[in-house]
C-alpha positions in Angstrom: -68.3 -88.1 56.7 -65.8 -85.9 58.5 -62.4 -86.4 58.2 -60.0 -87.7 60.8 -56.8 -86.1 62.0 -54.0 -86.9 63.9 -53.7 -84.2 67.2 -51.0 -84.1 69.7 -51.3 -83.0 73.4 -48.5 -82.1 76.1 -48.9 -83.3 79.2 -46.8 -83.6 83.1 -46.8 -86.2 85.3 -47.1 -89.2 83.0 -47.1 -92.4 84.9 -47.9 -95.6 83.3 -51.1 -95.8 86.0 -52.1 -92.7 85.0 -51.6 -93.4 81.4 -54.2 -96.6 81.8 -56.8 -93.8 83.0 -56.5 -91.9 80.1 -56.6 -94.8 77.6 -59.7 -95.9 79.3 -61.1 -92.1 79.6 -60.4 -91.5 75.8 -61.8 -94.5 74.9 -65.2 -93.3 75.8 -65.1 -90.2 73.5 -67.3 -90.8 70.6 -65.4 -88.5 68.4 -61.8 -89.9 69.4 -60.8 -93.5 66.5 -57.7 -94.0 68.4 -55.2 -92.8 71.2 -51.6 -93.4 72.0 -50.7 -92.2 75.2 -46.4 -92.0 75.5 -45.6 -92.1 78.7 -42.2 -91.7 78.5 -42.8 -88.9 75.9 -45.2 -87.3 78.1 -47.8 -86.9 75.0 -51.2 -88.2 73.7 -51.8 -88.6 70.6 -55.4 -88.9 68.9 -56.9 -89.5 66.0 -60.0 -87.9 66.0 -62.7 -85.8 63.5 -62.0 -82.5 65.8 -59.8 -81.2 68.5 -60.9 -82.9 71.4 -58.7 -80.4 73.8 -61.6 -79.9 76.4 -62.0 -83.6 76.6 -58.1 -84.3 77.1 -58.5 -82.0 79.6 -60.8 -83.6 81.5 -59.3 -86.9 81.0 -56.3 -85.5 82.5 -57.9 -84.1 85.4 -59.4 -87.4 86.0 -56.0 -89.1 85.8 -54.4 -86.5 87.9 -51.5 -85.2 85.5 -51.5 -81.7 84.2 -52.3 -81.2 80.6 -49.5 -78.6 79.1 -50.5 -77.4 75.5 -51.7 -78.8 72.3 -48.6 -79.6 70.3 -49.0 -78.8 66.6 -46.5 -81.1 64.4 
């Protein structure tokens, strides 16, 4: 079984609509356990068995904020 980490993303533009987007988007990642998406923060963080950057990107496309960087904590 792989091993789950915690991973946190930067990103702009963070409304609570657009957060509901990306809590729905993320949800549908098989690799993804568990999101929290701060919105006053402006980071999402995931618990996940691999970084799932490509996929946060795409969620954020979807939810039309701008994904910054991968923050490393």
């Amino acid at each position: 079984m792989f091993r789950r980490k915690t991973y946190h993303y930067v990103v702009d533009g963070l409304t609570d609509a657009s957060a509901a987007v990306l809590r729905t988007s993320l949800a549908t990642v098989p690799e993804i356990h568990g999101s929290v998406v701060s919105v006053g923060r402006g980071t999402i963080e995931v618990d996940a068995t691999r970084d799932v950057a490509d996929e946060i990107r795409l969620a954020c496309d979807v939810a039309g904020v701008a994904y910054r960087t991968r923050a490393r904590l």
